[in-house]
C-alpha positions as YAML, in Angstrom:
chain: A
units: angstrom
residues:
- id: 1
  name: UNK
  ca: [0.00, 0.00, 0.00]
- id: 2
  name: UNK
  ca: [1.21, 3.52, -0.75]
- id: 3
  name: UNK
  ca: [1.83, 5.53, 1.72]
- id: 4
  name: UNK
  ca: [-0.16, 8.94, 2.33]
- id: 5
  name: UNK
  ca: [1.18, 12.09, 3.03]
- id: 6
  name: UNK
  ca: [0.26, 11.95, 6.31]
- id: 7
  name: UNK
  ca: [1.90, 7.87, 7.16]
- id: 8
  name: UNK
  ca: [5.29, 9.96, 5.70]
- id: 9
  name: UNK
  ca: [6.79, 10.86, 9.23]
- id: 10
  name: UNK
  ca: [6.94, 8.27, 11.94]
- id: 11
  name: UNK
  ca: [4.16, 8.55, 14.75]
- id: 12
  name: UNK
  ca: [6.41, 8.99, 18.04]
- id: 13
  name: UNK
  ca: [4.81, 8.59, 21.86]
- id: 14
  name: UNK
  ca: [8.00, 10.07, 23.55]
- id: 15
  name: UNK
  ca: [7.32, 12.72, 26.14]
- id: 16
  name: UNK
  ca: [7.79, 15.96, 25.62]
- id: 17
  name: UNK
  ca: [10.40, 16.43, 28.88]
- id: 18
  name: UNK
  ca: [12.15, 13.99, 27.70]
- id: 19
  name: UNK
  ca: [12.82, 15.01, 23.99]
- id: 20
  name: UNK
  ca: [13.37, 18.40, 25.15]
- id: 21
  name: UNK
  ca: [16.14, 17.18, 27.67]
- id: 22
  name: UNK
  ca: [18.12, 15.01, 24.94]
- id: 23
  name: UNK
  ca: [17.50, 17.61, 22.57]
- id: 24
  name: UNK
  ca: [19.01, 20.16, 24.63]
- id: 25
  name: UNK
  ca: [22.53, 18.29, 24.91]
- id: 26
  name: UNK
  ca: [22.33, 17.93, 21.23]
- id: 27
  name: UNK
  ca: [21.29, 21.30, 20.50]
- id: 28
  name: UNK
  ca: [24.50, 22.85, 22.71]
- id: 29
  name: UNK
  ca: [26.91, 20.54, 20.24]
- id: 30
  name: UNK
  ca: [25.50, 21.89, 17.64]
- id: 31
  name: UNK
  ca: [25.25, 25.92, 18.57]
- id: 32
  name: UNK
  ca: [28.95, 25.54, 18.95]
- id: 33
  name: UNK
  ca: [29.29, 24.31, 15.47]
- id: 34
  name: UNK
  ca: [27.14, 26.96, 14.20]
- id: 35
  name: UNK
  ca: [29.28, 29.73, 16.13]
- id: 36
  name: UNK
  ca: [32.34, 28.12, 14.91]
- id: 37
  name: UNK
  ca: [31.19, 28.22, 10.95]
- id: 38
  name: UNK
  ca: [29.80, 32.00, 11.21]
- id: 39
  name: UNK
  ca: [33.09, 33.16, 12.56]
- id: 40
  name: UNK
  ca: [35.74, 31.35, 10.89]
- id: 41
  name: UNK
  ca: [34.03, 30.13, 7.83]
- id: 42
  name: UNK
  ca: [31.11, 33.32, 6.81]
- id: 43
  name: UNK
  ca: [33.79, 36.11, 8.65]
- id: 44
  name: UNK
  ca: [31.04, 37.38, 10.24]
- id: 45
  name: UNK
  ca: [32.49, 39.14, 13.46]
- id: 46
  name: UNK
  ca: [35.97, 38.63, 14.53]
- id: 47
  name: UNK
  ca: [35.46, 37.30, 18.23]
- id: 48
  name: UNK
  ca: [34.18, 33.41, 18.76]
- id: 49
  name: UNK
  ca: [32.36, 34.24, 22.62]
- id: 50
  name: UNK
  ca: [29.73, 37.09, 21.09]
- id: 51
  name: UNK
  ca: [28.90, 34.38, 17.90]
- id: 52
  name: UNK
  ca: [28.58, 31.38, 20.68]
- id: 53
  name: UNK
  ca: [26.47, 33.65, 22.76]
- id: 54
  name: UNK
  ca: [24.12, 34.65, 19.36]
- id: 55
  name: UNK
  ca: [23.90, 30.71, 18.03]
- id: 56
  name: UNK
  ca: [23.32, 29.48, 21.67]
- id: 57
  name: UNK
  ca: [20.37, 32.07, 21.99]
- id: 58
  name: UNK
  ca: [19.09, 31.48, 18.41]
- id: 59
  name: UNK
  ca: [19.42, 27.22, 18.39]
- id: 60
  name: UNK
  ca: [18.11, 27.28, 21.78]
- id: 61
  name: UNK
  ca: [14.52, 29.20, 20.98]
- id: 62
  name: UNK
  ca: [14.53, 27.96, 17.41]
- id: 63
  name: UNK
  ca: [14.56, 24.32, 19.18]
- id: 64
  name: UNK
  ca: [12.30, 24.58, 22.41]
- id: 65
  name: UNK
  ca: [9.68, 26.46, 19.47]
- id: 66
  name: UNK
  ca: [10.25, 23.41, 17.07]
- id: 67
  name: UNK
  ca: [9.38, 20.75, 19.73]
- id: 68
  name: UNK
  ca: [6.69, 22.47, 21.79]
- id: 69
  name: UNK
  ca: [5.00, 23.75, 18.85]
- id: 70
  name: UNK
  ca: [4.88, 19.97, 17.25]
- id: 71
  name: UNK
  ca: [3.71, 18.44, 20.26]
- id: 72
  name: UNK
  ca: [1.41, 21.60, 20.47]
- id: 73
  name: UNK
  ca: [-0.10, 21.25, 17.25]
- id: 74
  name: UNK
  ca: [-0.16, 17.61, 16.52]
- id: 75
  name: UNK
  ca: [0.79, 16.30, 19.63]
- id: 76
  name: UNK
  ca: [1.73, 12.24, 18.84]
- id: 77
  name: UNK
  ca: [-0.40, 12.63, 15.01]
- id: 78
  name: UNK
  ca: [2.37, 12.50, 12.53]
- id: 79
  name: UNK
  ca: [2.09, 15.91, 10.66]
- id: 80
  name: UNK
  ca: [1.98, 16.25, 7.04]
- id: 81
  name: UNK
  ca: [5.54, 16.97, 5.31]
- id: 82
  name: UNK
  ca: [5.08, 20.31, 3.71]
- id: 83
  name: UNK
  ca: [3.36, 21.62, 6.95]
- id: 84
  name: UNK
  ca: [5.90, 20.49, 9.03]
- id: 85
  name: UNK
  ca: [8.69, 22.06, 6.65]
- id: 86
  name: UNK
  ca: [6.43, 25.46, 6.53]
- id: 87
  name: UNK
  ca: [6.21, 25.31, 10.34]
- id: 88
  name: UNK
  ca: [10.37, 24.79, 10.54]
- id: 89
  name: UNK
  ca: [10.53, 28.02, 8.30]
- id: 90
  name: UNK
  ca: [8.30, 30.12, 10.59]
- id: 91
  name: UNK
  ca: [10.12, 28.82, 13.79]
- id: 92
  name: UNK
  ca: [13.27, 29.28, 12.24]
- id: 93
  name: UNK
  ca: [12.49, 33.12, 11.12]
- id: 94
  name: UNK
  ca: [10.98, 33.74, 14.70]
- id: 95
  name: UNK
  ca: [13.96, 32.37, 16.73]
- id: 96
  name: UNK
  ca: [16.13, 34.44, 14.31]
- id: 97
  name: UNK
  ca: [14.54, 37.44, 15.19]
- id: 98
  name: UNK
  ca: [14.19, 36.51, 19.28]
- id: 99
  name: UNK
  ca: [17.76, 34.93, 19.75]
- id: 100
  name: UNK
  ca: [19.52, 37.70, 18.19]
- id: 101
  name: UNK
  ca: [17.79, 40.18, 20.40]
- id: 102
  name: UNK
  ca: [18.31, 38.10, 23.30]
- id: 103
  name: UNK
  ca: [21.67, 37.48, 22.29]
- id: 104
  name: UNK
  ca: [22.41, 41.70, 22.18]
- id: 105
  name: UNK
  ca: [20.94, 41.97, 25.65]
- id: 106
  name: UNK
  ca: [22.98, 39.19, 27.39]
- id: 107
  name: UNK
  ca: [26.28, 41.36, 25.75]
- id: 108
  name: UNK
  ca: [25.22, 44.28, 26.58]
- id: 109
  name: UNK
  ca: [24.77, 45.34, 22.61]
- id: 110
  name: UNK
  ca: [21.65, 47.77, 21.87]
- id: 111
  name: UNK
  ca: [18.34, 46.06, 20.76]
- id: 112
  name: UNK
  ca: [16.36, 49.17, 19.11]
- id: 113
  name: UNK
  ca: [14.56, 48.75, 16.57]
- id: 114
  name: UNK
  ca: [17.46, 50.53, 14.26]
- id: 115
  name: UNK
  ca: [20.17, 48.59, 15.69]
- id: 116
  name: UNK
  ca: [18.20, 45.33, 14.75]
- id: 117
  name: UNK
  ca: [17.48, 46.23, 11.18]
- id: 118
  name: UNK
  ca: [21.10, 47.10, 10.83]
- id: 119
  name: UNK
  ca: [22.29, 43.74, 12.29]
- id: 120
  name: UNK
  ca: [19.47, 41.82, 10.06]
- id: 121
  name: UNK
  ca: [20.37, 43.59, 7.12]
- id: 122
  name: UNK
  ca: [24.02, 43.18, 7.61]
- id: 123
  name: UNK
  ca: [24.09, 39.59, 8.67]
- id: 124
  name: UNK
  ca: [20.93, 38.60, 8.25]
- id: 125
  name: UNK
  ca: [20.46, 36.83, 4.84]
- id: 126
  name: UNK
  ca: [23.80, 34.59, 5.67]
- id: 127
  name: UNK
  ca: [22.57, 34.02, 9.23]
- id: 128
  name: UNK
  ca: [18.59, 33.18, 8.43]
- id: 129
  name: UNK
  ca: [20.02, 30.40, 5.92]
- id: 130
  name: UNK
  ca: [21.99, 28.73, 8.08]
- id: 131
  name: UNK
  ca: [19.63, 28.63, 11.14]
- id: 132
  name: UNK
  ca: [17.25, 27.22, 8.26]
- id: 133
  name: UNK
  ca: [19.45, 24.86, 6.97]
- id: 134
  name: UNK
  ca: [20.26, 23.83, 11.12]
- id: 135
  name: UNK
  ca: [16.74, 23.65, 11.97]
- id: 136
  name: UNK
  ca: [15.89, 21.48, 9.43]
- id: 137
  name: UNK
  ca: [18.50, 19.05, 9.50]
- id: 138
  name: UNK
  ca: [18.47, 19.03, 13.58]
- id: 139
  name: UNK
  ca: [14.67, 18.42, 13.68]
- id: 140
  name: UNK
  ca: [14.99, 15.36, 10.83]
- id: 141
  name: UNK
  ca: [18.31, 14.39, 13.01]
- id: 142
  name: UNK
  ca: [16.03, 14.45, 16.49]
- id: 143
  name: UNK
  ca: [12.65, 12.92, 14.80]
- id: 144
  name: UNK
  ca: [14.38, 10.05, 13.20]
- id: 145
  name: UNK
  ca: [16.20, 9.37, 16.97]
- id: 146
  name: UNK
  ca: [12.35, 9.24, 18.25]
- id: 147
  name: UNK
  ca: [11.51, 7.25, 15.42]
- id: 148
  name: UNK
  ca: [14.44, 4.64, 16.40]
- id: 149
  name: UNK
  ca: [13.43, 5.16, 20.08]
- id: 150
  name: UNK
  ca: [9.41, 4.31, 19.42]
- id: 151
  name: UNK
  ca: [10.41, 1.01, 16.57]
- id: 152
  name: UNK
  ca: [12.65, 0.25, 19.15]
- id: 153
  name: UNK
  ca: [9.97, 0.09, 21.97]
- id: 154
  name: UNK
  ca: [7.18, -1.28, 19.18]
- id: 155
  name: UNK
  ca: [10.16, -4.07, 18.81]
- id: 156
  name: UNK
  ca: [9.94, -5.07, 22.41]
- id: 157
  name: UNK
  ca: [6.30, -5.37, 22.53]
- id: 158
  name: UNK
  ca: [6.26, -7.32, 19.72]
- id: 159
  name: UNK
  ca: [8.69, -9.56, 21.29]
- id: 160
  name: UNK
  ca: [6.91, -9.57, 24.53]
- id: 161
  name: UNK
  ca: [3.97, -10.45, 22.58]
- id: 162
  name: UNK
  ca: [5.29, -13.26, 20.40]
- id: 163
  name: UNK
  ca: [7.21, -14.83, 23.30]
- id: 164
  name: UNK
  ca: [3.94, -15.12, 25.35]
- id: 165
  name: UNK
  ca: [1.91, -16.73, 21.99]
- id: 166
  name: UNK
  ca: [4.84, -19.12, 21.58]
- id: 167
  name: UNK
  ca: [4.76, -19.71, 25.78]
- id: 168
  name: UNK
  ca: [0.46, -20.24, 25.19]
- id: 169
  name: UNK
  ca: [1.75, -22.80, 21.99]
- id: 170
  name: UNK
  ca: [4.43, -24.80, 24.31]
- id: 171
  name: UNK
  ca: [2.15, -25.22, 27.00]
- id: 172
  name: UNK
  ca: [-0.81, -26.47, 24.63]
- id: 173
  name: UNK
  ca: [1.48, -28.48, 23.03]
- id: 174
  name: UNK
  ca: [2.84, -30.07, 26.11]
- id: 175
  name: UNK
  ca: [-0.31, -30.84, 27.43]
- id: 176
  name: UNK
  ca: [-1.13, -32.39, 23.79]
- id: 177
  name: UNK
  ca: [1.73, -34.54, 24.61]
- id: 178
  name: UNK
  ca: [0.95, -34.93, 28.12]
- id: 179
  name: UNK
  ca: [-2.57, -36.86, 27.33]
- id: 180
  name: UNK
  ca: [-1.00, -39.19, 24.88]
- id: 181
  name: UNK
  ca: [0.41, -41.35, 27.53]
- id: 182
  name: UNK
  ca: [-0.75, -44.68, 26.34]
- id: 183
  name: UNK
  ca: [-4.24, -45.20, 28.97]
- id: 184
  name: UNK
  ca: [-3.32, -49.28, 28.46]
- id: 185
  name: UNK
  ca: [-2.03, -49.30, 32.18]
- id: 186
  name: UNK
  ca: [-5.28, -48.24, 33.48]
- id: 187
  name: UNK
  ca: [-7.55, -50.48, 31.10]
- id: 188
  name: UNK
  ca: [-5.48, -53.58, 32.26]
- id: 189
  name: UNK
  ca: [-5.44, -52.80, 35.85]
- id: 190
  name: UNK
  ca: [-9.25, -52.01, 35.74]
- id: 191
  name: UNK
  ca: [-9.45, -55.43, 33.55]
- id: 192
  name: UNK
  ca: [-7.53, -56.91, 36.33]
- id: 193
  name: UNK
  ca: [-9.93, -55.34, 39.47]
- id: 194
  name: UNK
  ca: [-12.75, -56.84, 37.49]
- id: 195
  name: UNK
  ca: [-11.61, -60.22, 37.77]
- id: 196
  name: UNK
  ca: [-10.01, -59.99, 41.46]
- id: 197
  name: UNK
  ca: [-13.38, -58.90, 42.93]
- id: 198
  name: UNK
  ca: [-15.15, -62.23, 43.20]
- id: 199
  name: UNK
  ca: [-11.82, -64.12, 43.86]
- id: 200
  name: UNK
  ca: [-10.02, -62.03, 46.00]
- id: 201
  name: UNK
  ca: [-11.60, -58.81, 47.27]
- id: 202
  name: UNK
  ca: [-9.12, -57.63, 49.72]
- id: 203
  name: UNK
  ca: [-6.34, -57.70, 46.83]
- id: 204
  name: UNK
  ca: [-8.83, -55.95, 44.38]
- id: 205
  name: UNK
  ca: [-9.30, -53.37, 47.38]
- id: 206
  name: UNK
  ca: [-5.79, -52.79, 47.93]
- id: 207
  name: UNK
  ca: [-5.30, -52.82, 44.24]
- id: 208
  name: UNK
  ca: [-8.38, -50.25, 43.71]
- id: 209
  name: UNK
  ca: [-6.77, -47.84, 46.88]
- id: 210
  name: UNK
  ca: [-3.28, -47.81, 45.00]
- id: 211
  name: UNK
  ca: [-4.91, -47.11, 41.69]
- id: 212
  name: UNK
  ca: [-6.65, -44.11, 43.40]
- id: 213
  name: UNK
  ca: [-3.43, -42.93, 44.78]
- id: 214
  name: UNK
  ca: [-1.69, -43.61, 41.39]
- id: 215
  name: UNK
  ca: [-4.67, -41.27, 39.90]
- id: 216
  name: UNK
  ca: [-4.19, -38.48, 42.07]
- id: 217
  name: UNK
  ca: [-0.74, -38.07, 42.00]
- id: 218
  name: UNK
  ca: [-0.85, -38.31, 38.45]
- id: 219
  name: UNK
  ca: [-3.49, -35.87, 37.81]
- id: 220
  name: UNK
  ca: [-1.71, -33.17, 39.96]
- id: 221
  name: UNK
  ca: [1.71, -33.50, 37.79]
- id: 222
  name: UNK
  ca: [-0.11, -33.56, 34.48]
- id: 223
  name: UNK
  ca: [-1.23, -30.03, 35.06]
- id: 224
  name: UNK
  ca: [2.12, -28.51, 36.58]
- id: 225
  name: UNK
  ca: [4.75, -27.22, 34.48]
- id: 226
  name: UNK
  ca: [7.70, -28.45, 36.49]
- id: 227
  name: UNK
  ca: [8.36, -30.66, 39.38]
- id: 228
  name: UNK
  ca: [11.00, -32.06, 41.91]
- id: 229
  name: UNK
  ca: [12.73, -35.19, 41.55]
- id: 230
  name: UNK
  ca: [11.32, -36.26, 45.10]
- id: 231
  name: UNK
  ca: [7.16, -35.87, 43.45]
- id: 232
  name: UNK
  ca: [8.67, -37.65, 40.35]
- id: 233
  name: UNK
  ca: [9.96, -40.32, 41.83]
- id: 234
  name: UNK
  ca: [7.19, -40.49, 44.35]
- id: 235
  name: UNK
  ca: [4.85, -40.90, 41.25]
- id: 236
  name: UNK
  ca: [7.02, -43.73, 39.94]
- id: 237
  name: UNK
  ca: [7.08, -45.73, 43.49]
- id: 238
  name: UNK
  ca: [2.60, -45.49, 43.03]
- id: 239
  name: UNK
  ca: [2.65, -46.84, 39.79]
- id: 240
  name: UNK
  ca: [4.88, -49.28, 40.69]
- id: 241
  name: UNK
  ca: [3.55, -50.36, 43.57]
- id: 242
  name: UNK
  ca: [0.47, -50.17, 41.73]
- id: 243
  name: UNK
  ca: [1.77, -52.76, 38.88]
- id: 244
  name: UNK
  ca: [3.37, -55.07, 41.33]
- id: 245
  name: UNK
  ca: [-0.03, -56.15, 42.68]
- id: 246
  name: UNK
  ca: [-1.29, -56.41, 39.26]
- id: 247
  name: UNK
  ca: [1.65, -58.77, 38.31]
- id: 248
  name: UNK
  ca: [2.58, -60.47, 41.65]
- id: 249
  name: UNK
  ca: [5.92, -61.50, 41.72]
- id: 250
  name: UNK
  ca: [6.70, -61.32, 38.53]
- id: 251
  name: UNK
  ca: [7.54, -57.51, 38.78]
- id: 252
  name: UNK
  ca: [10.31, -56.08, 41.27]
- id: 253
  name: UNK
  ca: [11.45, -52.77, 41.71]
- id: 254
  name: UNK
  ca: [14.08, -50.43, 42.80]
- id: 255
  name: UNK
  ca: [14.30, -46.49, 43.03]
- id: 256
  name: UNK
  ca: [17.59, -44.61, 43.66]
- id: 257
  name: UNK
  ca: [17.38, -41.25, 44.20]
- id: 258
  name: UNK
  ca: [20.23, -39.35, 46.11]
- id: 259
  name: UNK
  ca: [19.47, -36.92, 48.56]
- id: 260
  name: UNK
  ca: [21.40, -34.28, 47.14]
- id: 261
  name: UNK
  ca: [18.77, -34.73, 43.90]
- id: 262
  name: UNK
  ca: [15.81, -34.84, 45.65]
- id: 263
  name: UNK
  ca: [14.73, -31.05, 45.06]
- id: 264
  name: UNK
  ca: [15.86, -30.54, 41.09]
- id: 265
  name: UNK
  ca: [13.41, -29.13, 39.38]
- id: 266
  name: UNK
  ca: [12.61, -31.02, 35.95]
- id: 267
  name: UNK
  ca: [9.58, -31.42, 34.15]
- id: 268
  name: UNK
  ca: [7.00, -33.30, 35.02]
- id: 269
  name: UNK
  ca: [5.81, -37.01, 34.09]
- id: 270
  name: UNK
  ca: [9.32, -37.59, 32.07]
- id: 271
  name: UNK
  ca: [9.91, -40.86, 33.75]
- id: 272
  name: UNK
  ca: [6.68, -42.41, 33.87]
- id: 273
  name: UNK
  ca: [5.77, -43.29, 29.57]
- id: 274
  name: UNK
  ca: [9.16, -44.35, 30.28]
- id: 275
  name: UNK
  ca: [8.74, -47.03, 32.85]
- id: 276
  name: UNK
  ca: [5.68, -47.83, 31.33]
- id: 277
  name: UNK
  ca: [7.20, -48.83, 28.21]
- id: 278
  name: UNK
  ca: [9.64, -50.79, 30.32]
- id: 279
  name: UNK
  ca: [6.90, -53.01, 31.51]
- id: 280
  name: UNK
  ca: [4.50, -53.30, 28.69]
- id: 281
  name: UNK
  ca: [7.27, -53.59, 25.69]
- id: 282
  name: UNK
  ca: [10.07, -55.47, 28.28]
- id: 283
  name: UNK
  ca: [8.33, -57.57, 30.88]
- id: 284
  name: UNK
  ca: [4.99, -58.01, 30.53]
- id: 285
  name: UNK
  ca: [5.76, -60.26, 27.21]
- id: 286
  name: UNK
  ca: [8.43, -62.47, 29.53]
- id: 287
  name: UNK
  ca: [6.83, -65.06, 31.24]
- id: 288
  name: UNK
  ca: [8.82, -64.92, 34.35]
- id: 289
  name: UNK
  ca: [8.44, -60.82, 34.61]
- id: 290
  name: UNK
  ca: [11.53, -58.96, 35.72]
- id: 291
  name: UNK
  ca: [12.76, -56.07, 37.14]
- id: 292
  name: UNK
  ca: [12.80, -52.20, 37.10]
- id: 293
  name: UNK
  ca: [15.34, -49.65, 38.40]
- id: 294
  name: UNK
  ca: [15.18, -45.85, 38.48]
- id: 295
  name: UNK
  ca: [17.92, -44.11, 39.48]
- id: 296
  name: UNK
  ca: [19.29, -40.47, 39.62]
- id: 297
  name: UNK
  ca: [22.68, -39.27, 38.96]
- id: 298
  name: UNK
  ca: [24.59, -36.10, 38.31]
- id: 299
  name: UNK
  ca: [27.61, -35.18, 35.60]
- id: 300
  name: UNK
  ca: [28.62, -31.57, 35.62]
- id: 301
  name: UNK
  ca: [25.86, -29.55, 34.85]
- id: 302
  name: UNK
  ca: [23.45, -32.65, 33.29]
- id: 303
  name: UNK
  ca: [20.51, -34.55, 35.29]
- id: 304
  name: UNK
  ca: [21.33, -38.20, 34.44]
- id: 305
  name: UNK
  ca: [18.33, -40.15, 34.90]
- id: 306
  name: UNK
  ca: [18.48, -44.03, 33.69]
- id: 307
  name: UNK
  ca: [15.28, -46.37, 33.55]
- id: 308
  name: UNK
  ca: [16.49, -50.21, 33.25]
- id: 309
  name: UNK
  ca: [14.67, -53.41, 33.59]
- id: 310
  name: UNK
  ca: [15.75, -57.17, 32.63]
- id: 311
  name: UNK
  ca: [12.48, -57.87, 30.16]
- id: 312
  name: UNK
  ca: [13.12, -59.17, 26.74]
- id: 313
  name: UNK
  ca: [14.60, -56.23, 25.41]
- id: 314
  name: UNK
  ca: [15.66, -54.41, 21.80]
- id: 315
  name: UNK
  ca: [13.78, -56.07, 19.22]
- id: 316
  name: UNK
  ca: [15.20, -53.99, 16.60]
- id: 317
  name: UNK
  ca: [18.58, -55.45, 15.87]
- id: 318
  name: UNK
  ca: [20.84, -53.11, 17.52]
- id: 319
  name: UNK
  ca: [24.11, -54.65, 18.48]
- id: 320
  name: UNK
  ca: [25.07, -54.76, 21.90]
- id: 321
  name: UNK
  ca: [26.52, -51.06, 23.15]
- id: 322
  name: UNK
  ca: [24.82, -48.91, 20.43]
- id: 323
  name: UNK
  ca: [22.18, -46.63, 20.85]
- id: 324
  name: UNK
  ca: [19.25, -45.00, 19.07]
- id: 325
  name: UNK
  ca: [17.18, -41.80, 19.94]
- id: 326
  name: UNK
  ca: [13.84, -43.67, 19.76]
- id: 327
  name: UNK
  ca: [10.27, -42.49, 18.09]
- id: 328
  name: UNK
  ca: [8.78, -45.44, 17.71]
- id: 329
  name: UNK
  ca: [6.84, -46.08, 20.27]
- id: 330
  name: UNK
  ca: [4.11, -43.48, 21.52]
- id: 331
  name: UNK
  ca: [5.55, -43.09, 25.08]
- id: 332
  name: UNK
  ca: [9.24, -42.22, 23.91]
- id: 333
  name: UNK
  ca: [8.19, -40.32, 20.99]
- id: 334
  name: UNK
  ca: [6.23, -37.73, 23.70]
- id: 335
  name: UNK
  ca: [9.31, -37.82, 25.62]
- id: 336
  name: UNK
  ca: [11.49, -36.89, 22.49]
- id: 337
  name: UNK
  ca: [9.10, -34.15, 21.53]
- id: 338
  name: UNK
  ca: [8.49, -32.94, 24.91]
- id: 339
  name: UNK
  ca: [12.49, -32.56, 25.43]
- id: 340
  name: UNK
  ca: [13.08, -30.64, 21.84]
- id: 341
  name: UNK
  ca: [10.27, -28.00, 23.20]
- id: 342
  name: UNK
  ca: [11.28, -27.56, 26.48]
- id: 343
  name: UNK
  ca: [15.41, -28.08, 26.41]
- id: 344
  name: UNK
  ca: [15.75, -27.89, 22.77]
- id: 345
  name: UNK
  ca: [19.30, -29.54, 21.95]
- id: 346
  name: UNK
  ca: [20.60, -29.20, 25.49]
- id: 347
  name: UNK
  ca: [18.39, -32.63, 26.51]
- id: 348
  name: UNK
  ca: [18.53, -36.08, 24.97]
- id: 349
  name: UNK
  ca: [16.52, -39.52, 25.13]
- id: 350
  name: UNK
  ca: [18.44, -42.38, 24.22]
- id: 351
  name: UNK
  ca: [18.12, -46.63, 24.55]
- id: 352
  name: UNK
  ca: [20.75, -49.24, 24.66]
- id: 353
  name: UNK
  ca: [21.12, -52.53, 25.46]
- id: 354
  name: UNK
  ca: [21.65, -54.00, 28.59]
- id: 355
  name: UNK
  ca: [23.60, -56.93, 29.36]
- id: 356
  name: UNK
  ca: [22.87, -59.60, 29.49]
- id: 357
  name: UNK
  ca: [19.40, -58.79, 28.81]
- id: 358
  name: UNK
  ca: [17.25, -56.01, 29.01]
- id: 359
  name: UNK
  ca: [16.81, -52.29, 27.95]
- id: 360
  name: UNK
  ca: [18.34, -49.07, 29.80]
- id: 361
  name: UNK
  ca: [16.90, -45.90, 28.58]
- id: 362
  name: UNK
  ca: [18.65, -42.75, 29.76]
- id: 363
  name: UNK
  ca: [17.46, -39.09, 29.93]
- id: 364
  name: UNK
  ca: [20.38, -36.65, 29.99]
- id: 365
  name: UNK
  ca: [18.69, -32.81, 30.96]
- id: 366
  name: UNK
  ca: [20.46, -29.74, 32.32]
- id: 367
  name: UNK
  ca: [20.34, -28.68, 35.49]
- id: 368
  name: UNK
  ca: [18.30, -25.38, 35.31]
- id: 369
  name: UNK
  ca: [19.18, -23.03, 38.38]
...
C-alpha cells in the first residue's frame, strides 16, 4: 500500500520532557558548530564568545519552538511533510529574530529597533540560511532518533507479545503430549480389578486404593509445568507399587534417588511413559516378569536419569553397546518431543542394550538453576 502524506513521518509517543532534555545536549553541540562556521568560515564578526552567545540564543529558541509547537499542534499525530517544513521556516524566522535580540541583551549590545534592522540587514540573509538549513536538518536528526526510540519500543512489545503466543503454543502443546500417555495401564489394571473382585476382594481393594493414589498423584503433575525429583519419583514408586499387585511377583522394583537430587526441578511425568514402556514392551511379554530400576545421577551440569529393567529387550537389531534416539513407540516419541520443546538440543533420550538382557533408557537434561 502507498503511503499517504500523512503515514510519511513516523508517529512517536516520547514525552515531551524527555525530547526536550536530549534535545538540549544535542542542540548545545550543535550551537557551537554553528558559532564556529559563522566566525571562521562566513567572517562574520571577529570574536568566537559574542557568535557562541548569538547561536546558543538562536538554536536554543529555534529548538524549544520546534518541539513544543509539534507536540502543540499535533501532539503524537504525525504531521503532514510540507506543513511540518512550513512550520520549521516560521520557527526558524521567529527564533532568528528573538535569539539575536536576546543574544544583544545578554552582551550588553543595543536592541532598538534601528540597531536590529542594521544587524538583520548586515548579517541577516547569511545568518537566516543557516539557522534554516540547522533547523531542518536538527529536527529530521532528532525525529528520526524518536523514530528509532518508538520502533525500538514497538520491537519489544512485539517480542513480549510473540514470546507469550509461543509460551500459550508450548504449553498447549505439552499438554497435547501430556494426554498421549498410552491409557493401556489403566484399562489392564481395571481389567484386572474386574476379575479380582469375586476371587479375592481384599487384593482388588488394595489394588483399587493404590490405583486411586496412582490417579491423584498423576493428575496433579499432568497439570504442573515443572516438578521435583522427590514428586517424580514419588509418582514412579505409586505406579509401581500399583503394577506389582497387578503382576505379583513377577515384577520387582528399585528407586535410587540421592538426597542431594531430591529437590531438582525437571519437568513433570518424564519418567513415567518411560517405565511404562519398560513393563509393557520389556516384561509383561516375559513369562517370568523382571525387574525395574530408576535411578538419579549427576555429571557436571546434566541430570542423568536411567530407567532399566531385565524384560526381553531391543527387538530392533541393535548390536550390543549402540544406541538409538527412539520415536517409535508413543511413550518415547512424547518424551522426544516434549524434550526438543522444552530443552531444545541441550536434553537427549536415548536406549541401549543392557547386558545380558534387558533395555536401559537414559534421559540426559540440564540442570536449570
Amino acid at each position: 500500500m502507498k503511503p499517504t502524506p500523512e503515514t510519511e513521518l513516523p508517529q512517536t509517543t516520547e514525552p515531551l520532557s524527555r525530547r526536550l532534555l536530549r534535545s538540549l545536549y544535542i542542540n548545545l553541540g550543535i550551537d557551537i558548530i554553528c558559532a564556529v562556521i559563522v566566525t571562521y568560515v562566513m567572517k562574520i564578526g571577529d570574536q568566537f564568545l559574542p557568535n557562541l552567545v548569538f547561536s546558543l540564543c538562536i538554536g536554543t529558541i529555534a529548538m524549544v519552538l520546534i518541539e513544543c509547537g509539534r507536540s502543540l499542534f499535533w501532539r503524537n499525530a504525525t504531521p503532514r511533510r510540507m506543513h511540518f517544513l512550513a512550520f520549521i521556516l516560521a520557527a526558524a524566522g521567529i527564533a532568528q529574530f528573538l535569539g539575536a535580540r536576546l543574544a544583544m541583551q545578554l552582551l550588553g549590545l543595543p536592541t532598538n529597533n534601528f540597531a536590529m534592522s542594521m544587524y538583520m540587514n548586515v548579517n541577516g540573509i547569511g545568518l537566516i540560511i543557516l539557522t534554516v538549513s540547522v533547523c531542518v536538518g536538527a529536527t529530521l536528526f532528532f525525529w528520526n532518533l524518536s523514530t528509532l526510540a518508538e520502533l525500538r519500543n514497538q520491537a519489544a512489545i512485539e517480542r513480549a507479545r510473540t514470546a507469550a503466543v509461543e509460551k500459550q503454543a508450548l504449553q498447549a502443546q505439552l499438554q497435547m503430549l501430556q494426554a498421549q500417555i498410552e491409557p493401556h495401564m489403566l484399562f489392564n489394571t481395571l481389567a484386572t480389578l474386574q476379575s479380582l473382585i469375586t476371587i479375592d476382594a481384599a487384593r482388588a481393594q488394595q489394588m483399587l486404593d493404590q490405583l486411586i493414589h496412582f490417579l491423584r498423584a498423576s493428575l496433579s503433575s499432568s497439570r504442573i509445568e515443572k516438578t521435583t525429583l522427590a514428586q517424580e519419583f514419588s509418582l514412579m514408586e505409586a505406579y509401581l507399587e500399583l503394577m506389582s499387585l497387578r503382576m505379583g511377583s513377577r515384577l520387582s522394583f528399585d528407586l535410587q534417588l540421592p538426597a542431594t537430587l531430591r529437590d531438582t526441578v525437571i519437568a513433570p511425568m518424564l519418567l513415567q511413559p518411560l517405565v511404562e514402556n519398560a513393563i509393557k514392551h520389556g516384561l509383561e511379554p516375559k513369562i517370568e516378569g523382571g525387574r525395574v530400576e530408576v535411578s538419579a545421577s549427576r555429571q557436571g551440569q546434566l541430570l542423568l536419569l536411567d530407567v532399566s529393567d531385565t524384560g526381553l529387550g531391543l527387538s530392533n537389531g541393535l548390536a550390543d553397546g549402540e544406541q538409538q534416539t527412539p520415536t517409535g513407540h508413543i511413550g518415547l516419541s512424547n518424551i522426544h518431543e516434549r524434550l526438543q520443546a522444552l530443552y531444545g538440543s541441550q536434553a537427549s533420550l536415548t536406549v541401549k542394550p543392557k547386558l545380558p538382557h534387558g533395555v536401559i533408557a537414559q534421559l540426559q537434561l540440564p540442570i536449570l538453576s
